[in-house]
N, C-alpha and C positions, 0 to 999 in steps of 0.2 A: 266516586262521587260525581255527581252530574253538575256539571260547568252551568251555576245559575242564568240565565236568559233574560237578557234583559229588552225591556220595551222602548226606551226613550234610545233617538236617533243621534249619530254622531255627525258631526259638520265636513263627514269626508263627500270628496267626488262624486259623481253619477258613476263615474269610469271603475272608481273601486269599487262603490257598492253592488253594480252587476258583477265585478268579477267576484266576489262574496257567495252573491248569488250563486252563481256557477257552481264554485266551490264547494258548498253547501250541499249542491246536487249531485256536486261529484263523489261527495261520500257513499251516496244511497246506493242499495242493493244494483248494480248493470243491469244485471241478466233480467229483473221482478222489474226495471224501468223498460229498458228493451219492449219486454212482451208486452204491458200498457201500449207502451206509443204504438208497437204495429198493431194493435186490436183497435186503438183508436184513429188513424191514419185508414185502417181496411172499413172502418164505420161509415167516414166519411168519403169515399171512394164508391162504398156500394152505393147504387140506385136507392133511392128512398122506396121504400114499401109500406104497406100501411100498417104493418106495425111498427115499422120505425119513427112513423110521422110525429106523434107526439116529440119524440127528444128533437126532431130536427124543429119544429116549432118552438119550442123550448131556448131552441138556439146551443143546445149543447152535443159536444163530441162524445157524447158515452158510448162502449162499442155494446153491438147487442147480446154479445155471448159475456156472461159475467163470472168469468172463470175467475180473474185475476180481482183482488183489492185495486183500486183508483183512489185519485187524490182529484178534483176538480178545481179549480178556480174563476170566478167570475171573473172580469174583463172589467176595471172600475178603474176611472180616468180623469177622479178628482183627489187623488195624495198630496196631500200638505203637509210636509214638515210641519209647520208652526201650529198645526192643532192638533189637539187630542183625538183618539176614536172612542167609542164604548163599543162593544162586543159582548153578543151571548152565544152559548153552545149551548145546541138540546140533540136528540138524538129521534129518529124512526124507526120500529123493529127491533127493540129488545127483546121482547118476551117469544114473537112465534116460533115456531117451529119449523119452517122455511121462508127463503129469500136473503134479502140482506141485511145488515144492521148498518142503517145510515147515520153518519153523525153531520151535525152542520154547524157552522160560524159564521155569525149574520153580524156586518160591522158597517158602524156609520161615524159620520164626524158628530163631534159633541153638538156644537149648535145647529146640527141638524138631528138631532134625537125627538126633539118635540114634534117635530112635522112629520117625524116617523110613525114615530105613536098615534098620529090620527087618520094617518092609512090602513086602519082597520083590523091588524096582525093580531091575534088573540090565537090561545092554545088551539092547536093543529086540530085536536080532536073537536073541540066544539064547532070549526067551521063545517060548508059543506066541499066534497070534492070541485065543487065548481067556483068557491071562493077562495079556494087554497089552490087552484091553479090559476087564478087573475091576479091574482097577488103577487103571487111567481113573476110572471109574466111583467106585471109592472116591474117589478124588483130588476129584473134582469136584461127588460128591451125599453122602459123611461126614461130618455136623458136627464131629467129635472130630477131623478132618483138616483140613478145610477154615478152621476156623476157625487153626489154627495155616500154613497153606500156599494156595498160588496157583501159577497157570502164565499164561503169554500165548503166543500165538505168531501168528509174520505168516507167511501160504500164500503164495505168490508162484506166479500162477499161471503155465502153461508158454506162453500168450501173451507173459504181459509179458518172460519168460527171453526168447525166439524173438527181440523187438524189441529186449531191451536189446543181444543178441549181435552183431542185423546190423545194427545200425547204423552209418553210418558212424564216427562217432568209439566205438569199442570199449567196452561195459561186461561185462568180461566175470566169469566167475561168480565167481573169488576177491571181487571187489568187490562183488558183486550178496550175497554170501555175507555178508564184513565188515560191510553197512550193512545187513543185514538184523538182526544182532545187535546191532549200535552203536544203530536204531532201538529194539527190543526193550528193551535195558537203560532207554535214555533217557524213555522211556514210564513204564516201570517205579516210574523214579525220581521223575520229574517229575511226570506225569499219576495213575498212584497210589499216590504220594506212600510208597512201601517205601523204610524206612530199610535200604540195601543195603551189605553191610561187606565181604561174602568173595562172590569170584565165580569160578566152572570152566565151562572154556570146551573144547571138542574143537576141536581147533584146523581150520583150512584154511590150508593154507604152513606156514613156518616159524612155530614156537611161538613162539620168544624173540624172531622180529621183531613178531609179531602182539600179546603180549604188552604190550610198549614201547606200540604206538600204543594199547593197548586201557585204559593204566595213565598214559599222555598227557592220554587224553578222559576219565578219571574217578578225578581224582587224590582219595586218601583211603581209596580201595576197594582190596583187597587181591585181587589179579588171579595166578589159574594157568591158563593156556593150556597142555593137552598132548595129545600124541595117544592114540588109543582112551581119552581119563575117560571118555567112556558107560561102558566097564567098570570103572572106577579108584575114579569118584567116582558115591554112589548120589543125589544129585542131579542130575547131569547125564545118570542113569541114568533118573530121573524124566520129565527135558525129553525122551530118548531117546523115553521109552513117549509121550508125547502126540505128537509130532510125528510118528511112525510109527503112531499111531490114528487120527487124523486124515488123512492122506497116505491110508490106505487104505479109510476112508470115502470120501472123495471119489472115489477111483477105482471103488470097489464100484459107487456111484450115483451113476456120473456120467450128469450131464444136457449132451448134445450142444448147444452155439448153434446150428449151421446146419440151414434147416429142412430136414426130412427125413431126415434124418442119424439119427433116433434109432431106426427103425425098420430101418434095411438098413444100419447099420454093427452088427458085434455087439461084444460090452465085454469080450473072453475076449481081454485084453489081454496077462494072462501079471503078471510083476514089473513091467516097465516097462524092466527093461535089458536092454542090447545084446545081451548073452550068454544070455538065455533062450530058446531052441526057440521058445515059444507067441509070446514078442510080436514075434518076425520072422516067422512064421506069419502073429501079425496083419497087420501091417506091410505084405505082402507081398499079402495080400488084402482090402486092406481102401483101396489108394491109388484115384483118379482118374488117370484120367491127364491130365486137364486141370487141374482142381482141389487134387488132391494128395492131401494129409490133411486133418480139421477140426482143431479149432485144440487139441486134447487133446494135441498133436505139438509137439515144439520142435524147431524146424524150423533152429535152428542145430548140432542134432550130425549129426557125418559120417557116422552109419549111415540117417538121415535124407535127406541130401545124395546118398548114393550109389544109397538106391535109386527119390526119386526123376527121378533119370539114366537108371538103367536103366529102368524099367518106366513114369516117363511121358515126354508127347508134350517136342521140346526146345524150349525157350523162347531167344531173342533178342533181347537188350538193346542197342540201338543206340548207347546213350550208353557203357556198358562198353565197346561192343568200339571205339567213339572216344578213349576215356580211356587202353585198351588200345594202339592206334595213336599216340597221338600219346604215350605213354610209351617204345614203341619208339624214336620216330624222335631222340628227345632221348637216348635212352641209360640213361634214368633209371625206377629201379622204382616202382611207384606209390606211394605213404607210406601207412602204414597207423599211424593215430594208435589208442594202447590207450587205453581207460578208464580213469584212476586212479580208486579210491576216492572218492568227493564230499566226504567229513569229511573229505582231505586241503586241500579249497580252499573248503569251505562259509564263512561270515561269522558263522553261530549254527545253534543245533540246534535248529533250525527244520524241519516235516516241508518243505517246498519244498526247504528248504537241502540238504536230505538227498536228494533226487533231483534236482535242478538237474542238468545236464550241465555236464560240463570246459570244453566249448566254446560263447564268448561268443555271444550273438546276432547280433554285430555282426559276427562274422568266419564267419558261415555264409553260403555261395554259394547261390544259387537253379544248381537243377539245369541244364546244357546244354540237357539235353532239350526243357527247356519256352522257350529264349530259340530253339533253331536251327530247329526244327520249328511250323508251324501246325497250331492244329486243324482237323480237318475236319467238317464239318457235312455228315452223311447225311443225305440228303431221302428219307423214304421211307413209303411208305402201307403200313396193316394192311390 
């Protein structure tokens, strides 16, 4: 059972609450912090180039190759104890078919909520790209703004969606969604130390069940989950504009992993969803047929899947089609275990605890393939 989170501050030390902090971060995965800090350290080292220009404008450390998941946080240098914040979460990029699914948390002090709201923020979609990045801009280099507000947000890149999706024991995106926000807040709260009272949330699923478990993990906080607040509530309108500035930086300047890739794939990707002309245009000339896509693809959605059936070479899994056979001859369909949520069976909120898998170590099978089959050793000269 996950150790509720609470949002009101305690009267200890500066001294302790950093080492908290620390603490906090010392749970989280090394190795998955590690690679962050040197992909963001090597960002800022490199020579600006003009497609990096945007994020160093921007003022932010993103590194350009988006292999790994990131967490961001703004730089906000008015915290007060003795007031409240409100806080919304909205997301960038659920639905495409590449890039990454950004989530964001856009937080002010209470008596600065009204002078929030008349800086303009409205649903991401109805601004134009050129009003949702002044906005930005204000938000993140205004002393008279910044000092009273902050945003975070974790990019989940379209790698890590692709592996959560197919793996065998299911994490699939409502959940990937949920604990990206449940992260988000928890940070917030914990790491920098926002005294957080009122929170709006755009929901994924149902509001009133989402609500429950969001009002479970951080009792004291005053929690509305509903559909379309991007346009309801101009805080979550706020989160709107960052996580869709961001989403489309990256995509703008995106830097390929695989070598060669950068030069004879081209980036005139379109939105990123299914229903847009240009990026099944892309889609459509842009696969291997051996290879596929590079890894900009999340290779768990079915417009993904289908075209590359059609258009590459077919692939044959020996262990599937045994798994398959020997499901027939029992009569039994294969079991296909979903992801729940991790905050539903974490032990603390702990970043480990927060991606831990459902399923124990102990009860994971080493695959067939590698017990029925030997390898074989090619002897062979250059």
């Amino acid at each position: 059972m996950l150790e509720p989170i609470t949002g009101k501050r305690t009267g200890r030390e500066d001294g302790e609450q950093q080492q908290d902090a620390m603490d906090f971060e010392d749970n989280s995965d090394s190795s998955a912090n590690k690679r962050i800090k040197t992909e963001i350290t090597e960002a800022k080292e490199t020579p600006v180039s003009a497609d990096a220009q945007l994020f160093h404008e921007l003022g932010l450390p993103i590194p350009g190759q988006l292999t790994q998941t990131y967490t961001h946080f703004s730089v906000h240098k008015g915290t007060d104890s003795s007031e409240g914040y409100v806080l919304g979460v909205d997301e960038a990029g659920r639905g495409p078919v590449l890039g990454p699914m950004v989530y964001a948390a856009c937080y002010c002090k209470d008596s600065y909520y009204q002078e929030l709201s008349s800086l303009g923020f409205a649903d991401s979609k109805q601004l134009s790209e050129q009003q949702r990045t002044r906005l930005f801009k204000r938000l993140q280099h205004e002393p008279q703004i910044n000092d009273h507000a902050g945003w975070a947000v974790r990019s989940i890149s379209p790698h890590d969606i692709s592996v959560s999706m197919l793996r065998r024991a299911k994490y699939n995106l409502n959940a990937l969604a949920h604990d990206a926000t449940i992260l988000l807040l928890t940070q917030v709260i914990r790491v920098q130390r926002i005294h957080v009272t009122r929170v709006f949330v755009d929901t994924v699923g149902p509001p009133a069940s989402y609500q429950r478990k969001l009002e479970q993990l951080f009792p004291g906080i005053q929690f509305t989950v509903a559909k379309k607040a991007d346009s309801l509530y101009p805080i979550v309108s706020a989160a709107s504009v960052c996580a869709k500035v961001i989403r489309d930086a990256h995509l703008e300047h995106w830097v390929f992993a695989e070598p060669g890739v950068q030069k004879s794939v081209s980036r005139a990707f379109g939105s990123g969803y299914p229903g847009d002309p240009s990026t099944i245009k892309w889609l459509k000339s842009s696969v291997d047929p051996v290879f596929g896509y590079p890894d900009i693809i999340r290779f768990s959605w079915s417009t993904c899947v289908k075209l590359l059936d059609d258009l590459a070479v077919p692939v044959a899994w020996p262990d599937d089609d045994d798994d398959e056979a020997t499901s027939a001859k029992s009569g039994k369909k294969a079991s296909s275990t979903k992801h729940r949520s991790t905050f539903a069976n974490s032990s603390g909120p702990t970043i480990r605890g927060l991606f831990a898998t459902a399923t124990s170590d102990a009860n994971r099978q080493r695959s067939k393939f590698f017990s029925r089959r030997r390898p074989i050793l090619l002897n062979t000269t250059l």
